[in-house]
N, C-alpha and C positions, 0 to 999 in steps of 0.2 A: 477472495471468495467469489466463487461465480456460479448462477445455477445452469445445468443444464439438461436443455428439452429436448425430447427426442419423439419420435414418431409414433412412439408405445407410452402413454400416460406412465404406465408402471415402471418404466426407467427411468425415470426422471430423479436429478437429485442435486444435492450441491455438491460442491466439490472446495477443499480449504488447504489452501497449501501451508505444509505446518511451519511455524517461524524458525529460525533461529535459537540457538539454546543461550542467548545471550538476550532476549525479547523479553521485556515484562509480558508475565500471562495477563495480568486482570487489564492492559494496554492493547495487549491481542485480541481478546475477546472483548474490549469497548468496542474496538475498530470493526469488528464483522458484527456488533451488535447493529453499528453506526450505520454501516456500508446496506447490511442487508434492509435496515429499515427504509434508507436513504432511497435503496431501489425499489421496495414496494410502493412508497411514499410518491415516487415517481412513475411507478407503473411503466421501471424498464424494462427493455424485454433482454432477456438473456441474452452473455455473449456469443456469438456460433461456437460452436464445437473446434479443435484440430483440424479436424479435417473439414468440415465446411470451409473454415477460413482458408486455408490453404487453395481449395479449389473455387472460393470466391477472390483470395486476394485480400478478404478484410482484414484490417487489424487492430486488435483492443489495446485499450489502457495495458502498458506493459508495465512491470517492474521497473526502475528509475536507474540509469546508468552509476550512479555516483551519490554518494551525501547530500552533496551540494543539490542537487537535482531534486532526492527525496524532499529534502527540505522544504525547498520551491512549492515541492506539489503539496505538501502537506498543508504551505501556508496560502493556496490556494483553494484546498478544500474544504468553502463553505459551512457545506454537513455536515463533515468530520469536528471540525472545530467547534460548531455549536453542540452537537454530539458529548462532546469531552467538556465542553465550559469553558468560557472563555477566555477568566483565569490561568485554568491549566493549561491550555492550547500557548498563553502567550508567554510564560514560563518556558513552558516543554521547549518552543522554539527555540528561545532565546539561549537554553541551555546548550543548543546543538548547536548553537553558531558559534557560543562561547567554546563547545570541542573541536569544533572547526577548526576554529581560530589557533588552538592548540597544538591542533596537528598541523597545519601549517609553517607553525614554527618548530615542529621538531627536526631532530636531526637524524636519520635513521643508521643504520647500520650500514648499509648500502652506499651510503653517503660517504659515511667515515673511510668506510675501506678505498673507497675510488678516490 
């Protein structure tokens, strides 16, 4: 989720990129509850635009290359995690490492055939 400003008050809006159809909703929507408070709470400023960044060079928080990576960031983020409770947050983790782990040891198809 990210807002964006523009030169015209009256454009201005957020923008939510829509998850996954495999995404718990009510986990979607803690996360942009999290995130958006996290940033008013901080009094960030928006990220640039497309094309700002492009002709500035800047670049945001991207999406996470890999599992393993998301994971990382997830168990990094502060907010987020006090957000969800800390509980749930050390759970949810530990459930991912345990898929992790699972898929690590499987065997794929791909595999069998070669």
């Amino acid at each position: 989720m990210r807002a964006i400003r523009s030169a015209r008050p009256e454009l201005w809006r957020f923008e939510c990129r829509r998850p996954g159809a495999d995404a718990n909703p009510y986990l979607v929507l803690a996360a942009i509850a999290a995130s958006a408070a996290d940033g008013i709470t901080a009094r960030s400023d928006p990220t640039p635009t497309h094309r700002q960044a492009t002709r500035t060079r800047s670049t945001s928080r991207s999406f996470q290359a890999s599992l393993e990576a998301a994971l990382r960031a997830f168990e990094d983020d502060a907010a987020l995690r006090e957000a969800l409770g800390k509980d749930f947050s050390d759970y949810y983790a530990t459930s991912r490492t345990w898929e992790l782990e699972g898929l690590a040891r499987t065997v794929t198809e791909w595999e069998r055939e070669r």
